[in-house]
N, C-alpha and C positions, 0 to 999 in steps of 0.2 A: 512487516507482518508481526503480531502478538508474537511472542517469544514462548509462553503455553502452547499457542499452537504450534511451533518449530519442534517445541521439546516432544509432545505426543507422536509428532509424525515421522520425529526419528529414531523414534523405539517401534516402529511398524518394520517389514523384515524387507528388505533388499532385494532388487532382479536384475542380472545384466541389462542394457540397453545397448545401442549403437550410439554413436555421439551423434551431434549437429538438429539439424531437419531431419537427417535418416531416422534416427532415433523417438525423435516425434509419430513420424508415422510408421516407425513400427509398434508402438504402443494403441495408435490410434487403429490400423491396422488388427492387431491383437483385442481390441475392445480390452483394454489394460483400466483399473478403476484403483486409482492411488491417489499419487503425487510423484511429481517430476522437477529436479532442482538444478541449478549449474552451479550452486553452493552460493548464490546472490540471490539470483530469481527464484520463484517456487509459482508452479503451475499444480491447480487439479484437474483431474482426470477421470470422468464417468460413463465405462464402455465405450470408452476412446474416444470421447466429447473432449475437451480441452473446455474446463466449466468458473474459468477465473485466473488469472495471472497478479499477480501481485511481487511488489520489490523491485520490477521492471517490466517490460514487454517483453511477447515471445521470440520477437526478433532477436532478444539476447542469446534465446538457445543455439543461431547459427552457429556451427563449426564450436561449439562449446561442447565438456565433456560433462557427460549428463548422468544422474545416480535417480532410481526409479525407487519407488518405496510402494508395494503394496499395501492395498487397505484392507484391516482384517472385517472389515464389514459396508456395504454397498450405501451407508448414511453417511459414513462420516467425510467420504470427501464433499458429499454438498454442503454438510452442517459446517465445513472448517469454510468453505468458499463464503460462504453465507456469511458467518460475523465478522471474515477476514473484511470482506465489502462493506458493511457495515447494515445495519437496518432501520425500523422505526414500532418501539412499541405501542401497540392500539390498543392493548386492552390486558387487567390482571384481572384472576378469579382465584376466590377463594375455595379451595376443594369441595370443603365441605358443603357451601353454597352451588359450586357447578361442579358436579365431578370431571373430570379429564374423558371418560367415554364419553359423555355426551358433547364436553367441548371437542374431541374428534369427530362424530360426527356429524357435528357441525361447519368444520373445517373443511373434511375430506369431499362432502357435497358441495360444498363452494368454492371448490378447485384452487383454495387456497396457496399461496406461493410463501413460505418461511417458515418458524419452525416454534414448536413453544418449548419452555424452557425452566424448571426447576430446580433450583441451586442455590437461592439465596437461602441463609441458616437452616438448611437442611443438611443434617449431621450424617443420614446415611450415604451422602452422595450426590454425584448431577444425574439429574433424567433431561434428556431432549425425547423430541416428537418433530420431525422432519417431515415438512409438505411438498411435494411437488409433481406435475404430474395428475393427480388427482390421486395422488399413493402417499402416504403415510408411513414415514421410515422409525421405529422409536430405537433409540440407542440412550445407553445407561453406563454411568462410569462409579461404581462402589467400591464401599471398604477404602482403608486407605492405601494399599495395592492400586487402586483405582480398577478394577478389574471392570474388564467390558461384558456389558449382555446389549444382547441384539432382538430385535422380534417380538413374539406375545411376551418374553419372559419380563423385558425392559420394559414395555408394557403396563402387564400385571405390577411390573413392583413401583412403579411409579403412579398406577392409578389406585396402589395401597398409601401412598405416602399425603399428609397431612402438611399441606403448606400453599403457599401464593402460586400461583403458574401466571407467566408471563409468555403474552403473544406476539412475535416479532415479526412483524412484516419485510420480508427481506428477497433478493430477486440474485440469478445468478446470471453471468453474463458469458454465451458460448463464444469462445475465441477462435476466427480460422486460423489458420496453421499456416507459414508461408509455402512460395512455390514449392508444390513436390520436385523431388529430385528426379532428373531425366532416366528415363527407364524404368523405373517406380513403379508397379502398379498401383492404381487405384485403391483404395480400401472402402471394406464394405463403409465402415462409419461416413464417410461422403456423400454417401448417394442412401442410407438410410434412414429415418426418424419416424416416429412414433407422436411427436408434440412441436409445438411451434418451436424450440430452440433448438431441434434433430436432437435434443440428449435422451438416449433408448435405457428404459427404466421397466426391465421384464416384467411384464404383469402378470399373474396369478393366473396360474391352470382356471381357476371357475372365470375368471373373468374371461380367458384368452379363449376358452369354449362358447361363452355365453355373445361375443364378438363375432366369431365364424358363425353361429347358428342363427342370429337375428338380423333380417333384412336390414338393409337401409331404404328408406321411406322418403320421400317428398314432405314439402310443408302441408299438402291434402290428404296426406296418408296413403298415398299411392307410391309405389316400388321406386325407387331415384333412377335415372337412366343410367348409362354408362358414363358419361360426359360428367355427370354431375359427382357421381364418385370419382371420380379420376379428380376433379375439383376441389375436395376434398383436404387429400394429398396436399400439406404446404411444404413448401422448399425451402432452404436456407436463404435463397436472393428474396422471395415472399416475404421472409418474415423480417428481412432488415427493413423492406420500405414500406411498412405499416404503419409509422408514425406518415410518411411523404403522404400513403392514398388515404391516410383518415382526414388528413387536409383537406383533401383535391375532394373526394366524399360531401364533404362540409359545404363547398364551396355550389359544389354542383344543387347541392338540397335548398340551399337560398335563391339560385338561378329560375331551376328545372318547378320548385318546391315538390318533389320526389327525390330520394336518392336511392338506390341499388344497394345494400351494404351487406357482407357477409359476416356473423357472428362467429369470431377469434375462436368460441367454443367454451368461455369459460364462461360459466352462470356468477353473477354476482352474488348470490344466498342472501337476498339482504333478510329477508324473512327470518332466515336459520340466526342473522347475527342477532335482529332485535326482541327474540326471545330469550339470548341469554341477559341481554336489557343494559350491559355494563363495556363492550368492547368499543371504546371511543376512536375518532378518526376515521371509522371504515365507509363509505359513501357507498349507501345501500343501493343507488340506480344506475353505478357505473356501469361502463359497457366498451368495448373496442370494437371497433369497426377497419374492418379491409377491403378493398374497391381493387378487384383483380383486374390487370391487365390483360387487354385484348390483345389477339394478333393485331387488329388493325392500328394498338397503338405502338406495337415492336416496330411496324413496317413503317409509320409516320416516325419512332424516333430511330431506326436506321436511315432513312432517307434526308432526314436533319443532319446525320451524322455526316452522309456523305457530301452535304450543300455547304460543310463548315469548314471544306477545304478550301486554300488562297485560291486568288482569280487567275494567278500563275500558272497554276496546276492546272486548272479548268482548262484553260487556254493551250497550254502544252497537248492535253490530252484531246479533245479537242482535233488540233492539227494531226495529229498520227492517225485519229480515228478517221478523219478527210483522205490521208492517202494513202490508207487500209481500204478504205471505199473505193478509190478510184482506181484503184488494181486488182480489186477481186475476178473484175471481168476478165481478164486476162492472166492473172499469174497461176502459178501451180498450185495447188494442197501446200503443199512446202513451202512457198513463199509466205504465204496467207498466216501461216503458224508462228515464221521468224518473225513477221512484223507483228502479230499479239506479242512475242513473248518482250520482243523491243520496248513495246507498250508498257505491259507490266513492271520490266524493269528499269525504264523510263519514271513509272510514278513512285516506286518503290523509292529510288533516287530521292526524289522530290522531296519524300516525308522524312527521309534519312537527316536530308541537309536542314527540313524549317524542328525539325528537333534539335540539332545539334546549334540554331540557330537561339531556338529559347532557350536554352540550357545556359548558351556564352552571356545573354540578356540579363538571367538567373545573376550568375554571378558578379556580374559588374554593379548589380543593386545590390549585391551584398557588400559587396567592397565600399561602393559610395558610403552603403550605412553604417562600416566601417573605420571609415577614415572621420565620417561626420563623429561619432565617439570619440575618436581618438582625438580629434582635436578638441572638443570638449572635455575632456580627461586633462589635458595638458594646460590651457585654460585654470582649470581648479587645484593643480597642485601648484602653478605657479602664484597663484594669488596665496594658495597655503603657505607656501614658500616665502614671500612676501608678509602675512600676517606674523608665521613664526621669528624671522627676524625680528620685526618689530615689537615683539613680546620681549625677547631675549634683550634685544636695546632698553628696554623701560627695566625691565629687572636690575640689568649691570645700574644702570641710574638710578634707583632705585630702592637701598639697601633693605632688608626685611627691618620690621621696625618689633614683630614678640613671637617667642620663642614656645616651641613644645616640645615637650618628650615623646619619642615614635610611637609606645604606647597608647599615649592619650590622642596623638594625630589620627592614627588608623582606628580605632576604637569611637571616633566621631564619622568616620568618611563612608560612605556608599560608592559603588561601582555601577552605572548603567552601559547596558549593550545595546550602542548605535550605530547608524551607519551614515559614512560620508552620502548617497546614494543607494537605496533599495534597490534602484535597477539593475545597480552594477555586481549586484554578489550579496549574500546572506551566509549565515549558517546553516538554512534550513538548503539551501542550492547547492550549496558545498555537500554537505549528508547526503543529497541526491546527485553529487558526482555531473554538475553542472558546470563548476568554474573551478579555475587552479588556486591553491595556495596562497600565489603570489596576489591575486585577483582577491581575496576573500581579505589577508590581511592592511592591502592597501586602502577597502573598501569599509571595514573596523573601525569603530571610534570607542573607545571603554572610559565614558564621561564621568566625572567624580562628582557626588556633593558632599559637602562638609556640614557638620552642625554647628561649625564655627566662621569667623569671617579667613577666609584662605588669604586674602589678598595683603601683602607684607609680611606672611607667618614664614619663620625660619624652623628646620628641622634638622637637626644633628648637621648645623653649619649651611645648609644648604637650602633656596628655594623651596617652597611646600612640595611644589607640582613635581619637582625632578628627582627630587624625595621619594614623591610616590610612586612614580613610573620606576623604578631602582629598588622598590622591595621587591622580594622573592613573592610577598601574595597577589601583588598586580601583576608580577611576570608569570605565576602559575595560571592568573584568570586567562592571561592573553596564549600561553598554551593550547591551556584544556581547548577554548573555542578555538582555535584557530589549527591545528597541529593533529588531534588525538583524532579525530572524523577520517583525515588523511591515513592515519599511521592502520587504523582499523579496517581502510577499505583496501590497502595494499596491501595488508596481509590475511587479508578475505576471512576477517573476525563476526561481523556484521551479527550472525546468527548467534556465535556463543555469548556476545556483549550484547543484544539486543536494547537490554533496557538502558544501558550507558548512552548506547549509540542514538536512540531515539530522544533522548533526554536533554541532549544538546546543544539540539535545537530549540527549546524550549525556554534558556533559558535570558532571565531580563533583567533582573538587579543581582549584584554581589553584595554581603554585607562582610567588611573587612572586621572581624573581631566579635562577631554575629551570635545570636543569642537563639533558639529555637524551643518554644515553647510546646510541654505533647502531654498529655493525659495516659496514665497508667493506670489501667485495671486492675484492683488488689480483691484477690478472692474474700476477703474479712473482712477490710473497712472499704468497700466500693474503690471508686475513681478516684486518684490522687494526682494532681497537677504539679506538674515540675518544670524546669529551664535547664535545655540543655546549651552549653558552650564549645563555642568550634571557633579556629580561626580566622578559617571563612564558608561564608554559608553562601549558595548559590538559589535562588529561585527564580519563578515561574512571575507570570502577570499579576496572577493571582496570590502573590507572597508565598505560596507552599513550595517547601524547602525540596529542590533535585540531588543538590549534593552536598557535601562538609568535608572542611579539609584541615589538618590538622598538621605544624610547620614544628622541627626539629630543629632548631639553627645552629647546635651546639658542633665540637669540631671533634666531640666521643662518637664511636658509633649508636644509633640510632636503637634501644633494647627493647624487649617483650611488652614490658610495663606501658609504654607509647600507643602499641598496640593495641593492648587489651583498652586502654581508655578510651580510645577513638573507636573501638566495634562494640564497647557497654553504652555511648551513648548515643551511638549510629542505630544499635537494634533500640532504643526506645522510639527514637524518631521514625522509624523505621515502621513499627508497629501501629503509631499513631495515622501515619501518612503513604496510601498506599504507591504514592507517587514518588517517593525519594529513590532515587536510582543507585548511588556510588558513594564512597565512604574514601579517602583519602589520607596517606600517611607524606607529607615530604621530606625529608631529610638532604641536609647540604653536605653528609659524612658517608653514610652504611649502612645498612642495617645486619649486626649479629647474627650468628645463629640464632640464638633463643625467639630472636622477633620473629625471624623464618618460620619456625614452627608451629608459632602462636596464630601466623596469619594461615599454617597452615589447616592447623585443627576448626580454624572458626570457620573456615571454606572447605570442609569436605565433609558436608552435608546432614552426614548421620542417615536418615529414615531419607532423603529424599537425596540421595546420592545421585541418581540416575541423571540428574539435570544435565544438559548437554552445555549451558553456560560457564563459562570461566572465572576463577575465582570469585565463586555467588555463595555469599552468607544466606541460607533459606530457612525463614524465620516460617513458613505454611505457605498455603498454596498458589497464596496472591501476594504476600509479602515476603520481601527480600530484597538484597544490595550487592553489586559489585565491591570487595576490596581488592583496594589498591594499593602497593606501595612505589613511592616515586623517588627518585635522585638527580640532585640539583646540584649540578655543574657549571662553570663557566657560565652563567647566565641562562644555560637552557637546561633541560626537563630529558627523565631518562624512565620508562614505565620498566620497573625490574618485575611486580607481580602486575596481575598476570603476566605471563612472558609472550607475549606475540609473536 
């Protein structure tokens, strides 16, 4: 999840909870409206809706110790669910061309689902406008306190503001909760809802009046029956299978050429959109349709359910019920009862054993698919096995026939991030706590090209290739991806490294000796173009630079001065590129006092202290960098800042 959104929502104030499931419903229980974390996952929470889970599933909150975070206003847990999810914009307007009342309502009548949004180069602040519901939430974040207003006031001051508004169509998705715990009462949020997702969004004294006082009508305009209001009414199992009967609906309309459909309740407004004449993608005659369930299709799919049992079963049951028959005439009340109850648990038996029966089927298909891997695994390291010899033989054979200096070698070479196997392991599977270490680095391949011919070039005596694989900047690249995901998910970092951790994964070429080119805004003579240098630069597909790293090899300790060069041209790149994540110092010695301090001053914040991130250079609201400094030992990599 955004790391903006982690940081806001843990400056929101704190409530005991119970741990696990309990914990869940007693919020849900409580109509509790925040956010809910085990310090990985983050769930939101809208009058005890559970309205989006992200960084894992709910399941992760079993038996987990759990920190509740109230919200100091009833928008922002949808508005965070909402871009955490992500959305799609349909449409910008310019104020002064549509002002924001009237784009509300226009929204609000058209039972709009997402949220609009003002924050590009707008110098006082973000304003949102939260839809959902047929309710309208506005929240305002001002000044650079970021201070909150909520209501007409956020409102008013965002329908004074002068800028682009942008419409995002985005959807929240209610999550159930697992089994309650035995003994548990029920909670109201269960069994109550207001809208197709049961999330309860108190409506307004005139409206909640205006609701008790007006009949409800038929499509003739005659009074609805009882039947029909009770119909009304959708339920949580309803609203999951509204995609399954808007099929079934379809189908019967082609057969029957009539279909029965009930209107979901939300009017399309296409009318309302095509007078503001500019909100693109919206499809003015959409419509959902639900085809409720009869009883007499509950009792055709129970009585399927019951025909789906083995002929075993049938058969067994069957005979008992024949001489249950044939002794009724004669036996006592009492007899008549032992042989039901034999019956019953007779079939009970039955279902025990053909479950425990697929479950052992389950697993022995996992293991075949298992073992089939496994020998295909074995298979390709031994052909690797076999190629690498044969490399090794042609070299010894061989001798290099021209020579380079390591400077000029690595200052031509590139670094790609491949893989033996996609199926077997990624970075990005690793980040998601899918496969082990060992799994991730066998499955690794950090391919070189040269801008020179590699093949016979000797490097400080030795092979190009074994050269390369033996500096410290190839052993740093096969770290970072391989090691640092690990080291930040065991000591449950994830949130304060956000942007390190997300970036990780991301990345696809290394450039050994790398060059980063960024444009500087100069208040007197405009924009001024420069090059910055690192020793290696880490990018994206798209060549925009994630990290830079910068290598001390000497055998002094590591001083200030090192420092400050690597976070003077990390904040230019920085500035340029909202995507650069971490800034890197390596040293194969120490680092002094004085470097301590320096990395300390450039990471502790000033005006935006409050960041919950770990050693983060914060250049404003969107930009900023992880520094790091590293120690290289024995071949491997030692993170002394941050300290984990």
């Amino acid at each position: 999840m955004d790391g903006e959104i982690l940081d806001a929502v843990a400056e929101w104030g704190t409530r005991p909870v119970a741990d696990g499931v309990s914990g869940l419903y007693e919020l849900a229980d409580g109509e509790f409206t925040g956010a809910v974390s085990d310090g990985t996952t983050w769930a939101f929470v809208l009058n005890g809706r559970f309205v989006g889970v992200f960084d894992g599933v709910v399941e992760d909150f079993e038996d987990a110790s759990l920190t509740a975070y109230t919200a100091p206003d009833l928008s922002l847990p949808l508005l965070y669910a909402m871009q955490a999810r992500g959305g799609e914009v349909r449409g910008q307007y310019y104020s002064n061309d549509t002002p924001l009342s009237e784009l509300d309502d226009t929204l609000s009548s058209g039972k709009f689902v997402g949220y609009v949004e003002l924050s590009e180069n707008v110098l006082s602040g973000d304003y949102y406008v939260v839809y959902y519901g047929g309710r309208a939430l506005p929240v305002a974040f001002v000044g650079n306190n970021r201070r909150l207003l909520s209501g007409d006031e956020a409102f008013e001051r965002a329908a004074d503001e002068v800028g682009i508004y942008s419409v995002v169509d985005a959807d929240i998705e209610v999550v159930d909760l697992p089994e309650r715990p035995e003994g548990a009462a029920a909670s109201k949020s269960e069994s109550d809802s207001t809208d197709e997702s049961g999330v309860v969004i108190a409506p307004d004294a005139d409206d909640e009046a205006a609701t008790e006082s007006e009949p409800a009508t038929d499509a003739d305009g005659g009074a609805a029956s009882g039947d029909a209001a009770a119909a009304s009414t959708v339920t949580d199992d309803e609203v999951t299978s509204k995609s399954e009967s808007t099929t079934d609906a379809d189908d019967a309309a082609d057969g029957d050429g009539a279909t029965e459909a009930v209107d979901d309740g939300a009017p399309s407004g296409g009318d309302d959109f095509e007078s503001l004449g500019e909100l693109s993608g919206v499809d003015d005659t959409e419509a959902d349709t639900v085809e409720s369930a009869s009883p007499a299709d509950t009792d055709d799919a129970e009585a399927e359910t019951d025909h789906s049992s083995s002929d075993d079963v049938a058969t067994d049951a069957d005979a008992t019920d024949e001489a249950v028959g044939g002794t009724e005439a004669e036996a006592t009340s009492g007899d008549r009862d032992r042989l039901h109850r034999e019956l019953d648990a007779a079939r009970e038996r039955i279902a025990e054993l053909e479950t425990e029966r697929d479950r052992i089927a389950g697993e022995r298909d996992d293991l075949r698919a298992e073992a089939d891997r496994l020998r295909e695994r074995v298979a390709e390291l031994e052909a690797a096995v076999e190629r690498l010899e044969a490399e090794s033989a042609d070299d010894a054979e061989a001798p290099p026939d021209r020579t380079l200096d390591p400077d000029e070698a690595l200052s031509g070479t590139n670094l790609f991030v491949r893989y033996a196997d996609k199926a077997d392991g990624t970075v990005e599977r690793a980040a998601e706590g899918r496969i082990s270490a060992a799994e991730l680095r066998d499955n690794l391949r950090l391919e070189y090209h040269t801008e020179f011919e590699s093949e016979g070039v000797s490097v400080d005596g030795r092979p190009f290739e074994a050269f390369l694989r033996a500096t410290p900047e190839h052993q740093f690249a096969e770290w970072l991806l391989t090691a640092v995901v690990y080291e930040i998910r065991q000591t449950d970092t994830r949130a304060e490294l956000s942007k390190l951790y997300e970036a990780i994964e991301n990345v696809d070429r290394i450039d050994l000796d790398g060059e980063v080119d960024v444009t500087v805004e100069d208040g007197e003579s405009g924009a001024e173009s420069t090059t910055v240098t690192f020793d290696v630069v880490f990018r994206d597909k798209m060549g925009d630079p994630l990290f830079a790293a910068a290598f001390d090899d000497s055998r002094e300790p590591t001083r200030a001065g090192a420092i400050r060069s690597l976070v003077d041209g990390a904040r230019s790149v920085s500035q340029a590129v909202e995507a650069f994540a971490a800034a890197f110092v390596v040293t194969t010695s120490f680092f002094d006092a004085d470097a301590m301090e320096v990395a300390i001053d450039a990471t502790r914040g000033g005006l935006f202290s409050r960041s919950s991130r770990k050693s983060y250079v914060k250049l404003s609201r969107k930009s900023g960098f992880h520094l790091c400094l590293v120690e290289a030992r024995d071949e491997d990599f030692f993170l002394t800042v941050p300290e984990l």
